[in-house]
C-alpha positions as CSV (number, residue, x, y, z in Angstrom):
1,X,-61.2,-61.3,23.9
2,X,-62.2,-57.7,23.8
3,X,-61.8,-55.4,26.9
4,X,-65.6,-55.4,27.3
5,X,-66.2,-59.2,26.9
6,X,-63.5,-60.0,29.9
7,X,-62.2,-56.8,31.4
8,X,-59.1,-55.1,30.9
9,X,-56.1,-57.3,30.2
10,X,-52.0,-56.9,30.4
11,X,-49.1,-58.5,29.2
12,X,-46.2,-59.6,30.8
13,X,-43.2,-62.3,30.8
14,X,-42.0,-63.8,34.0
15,X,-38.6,-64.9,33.9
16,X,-35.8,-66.8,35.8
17,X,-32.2,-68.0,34.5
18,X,-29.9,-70.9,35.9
19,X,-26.4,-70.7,34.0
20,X,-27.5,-73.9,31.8
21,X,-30.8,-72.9,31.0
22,X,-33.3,-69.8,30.9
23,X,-37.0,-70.0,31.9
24,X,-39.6,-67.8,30.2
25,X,-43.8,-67.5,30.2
26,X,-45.1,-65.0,28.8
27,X,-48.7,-64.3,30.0
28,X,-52.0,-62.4,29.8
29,X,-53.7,-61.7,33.1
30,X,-56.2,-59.3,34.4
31,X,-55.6,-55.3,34.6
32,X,-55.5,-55.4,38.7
33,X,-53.0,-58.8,38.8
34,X,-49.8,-58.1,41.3
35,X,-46.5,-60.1,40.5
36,X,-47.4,-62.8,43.5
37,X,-50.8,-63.2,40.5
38,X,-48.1,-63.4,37.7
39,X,-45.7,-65.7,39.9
40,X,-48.3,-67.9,40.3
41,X,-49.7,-68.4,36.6
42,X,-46.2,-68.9,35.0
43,X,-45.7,-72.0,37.8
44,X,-48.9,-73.2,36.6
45,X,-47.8,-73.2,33.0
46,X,-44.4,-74.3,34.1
47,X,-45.5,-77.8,35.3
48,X,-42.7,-80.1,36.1
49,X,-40.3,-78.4,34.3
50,X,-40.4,-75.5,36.9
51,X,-40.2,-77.8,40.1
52,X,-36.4,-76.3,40.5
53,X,-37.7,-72.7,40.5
54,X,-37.6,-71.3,44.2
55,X,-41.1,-69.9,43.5
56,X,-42.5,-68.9,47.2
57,X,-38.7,-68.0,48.3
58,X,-36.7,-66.0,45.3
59,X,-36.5,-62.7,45.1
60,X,-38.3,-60.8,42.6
61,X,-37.9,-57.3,40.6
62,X,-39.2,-55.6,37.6
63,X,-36.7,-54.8,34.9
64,X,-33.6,-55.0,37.9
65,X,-35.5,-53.6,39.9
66,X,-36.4,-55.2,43.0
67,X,-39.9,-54.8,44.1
68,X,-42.6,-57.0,46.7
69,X,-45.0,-59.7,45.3
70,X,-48.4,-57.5,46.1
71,X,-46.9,-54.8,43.6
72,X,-48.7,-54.1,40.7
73,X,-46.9,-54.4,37.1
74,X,-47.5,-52.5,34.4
75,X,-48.5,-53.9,30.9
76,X,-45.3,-55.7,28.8
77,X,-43.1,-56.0,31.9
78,X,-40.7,-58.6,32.4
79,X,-41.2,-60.1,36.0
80,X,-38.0,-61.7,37.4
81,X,-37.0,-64.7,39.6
82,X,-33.4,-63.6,41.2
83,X,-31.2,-66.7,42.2
């Protein structure tokens, strides 16, 4: 999809790690999506194999760096789920 047939578009991959396994979905959303946007499109594609992810109560951060759900990501970041 071209930037004129659905608006602009970014890239990111949200992330969260237990010590047995590693979670990862990367995603396409719109230009103006915050990480609460990005949070909530990886649970979707996570299904029942994300129903031990605290999604509504972790922490989150960009890179290490902790940031708040209504802040905006930049295009290839990696959204994280802290434990």
């Amino acid at each position: 999809m071209s930037a004129l047939e659905g608006g602009a578009r970014k890239r990111c991959t949200v992330v969260y790690a237990l010590r047995e396994r590693q979670f990862e979905w990367p995603l396409e959303l719109p230009a103006q999506a915050c990480i609460d946007e990005a949070l909530a499109a990886a649970r979707r594609l996570a299904g029942a194999s994300g129903a031990q992810i605290p999604w509504d109560s972790a922490a989150v951060g960009v890179f290490g760096v902790q940031c708040r759900r209504a802040d905006l990501f930049a295009d290839g970041d990696r959204i994280e789920l802290y434990r």
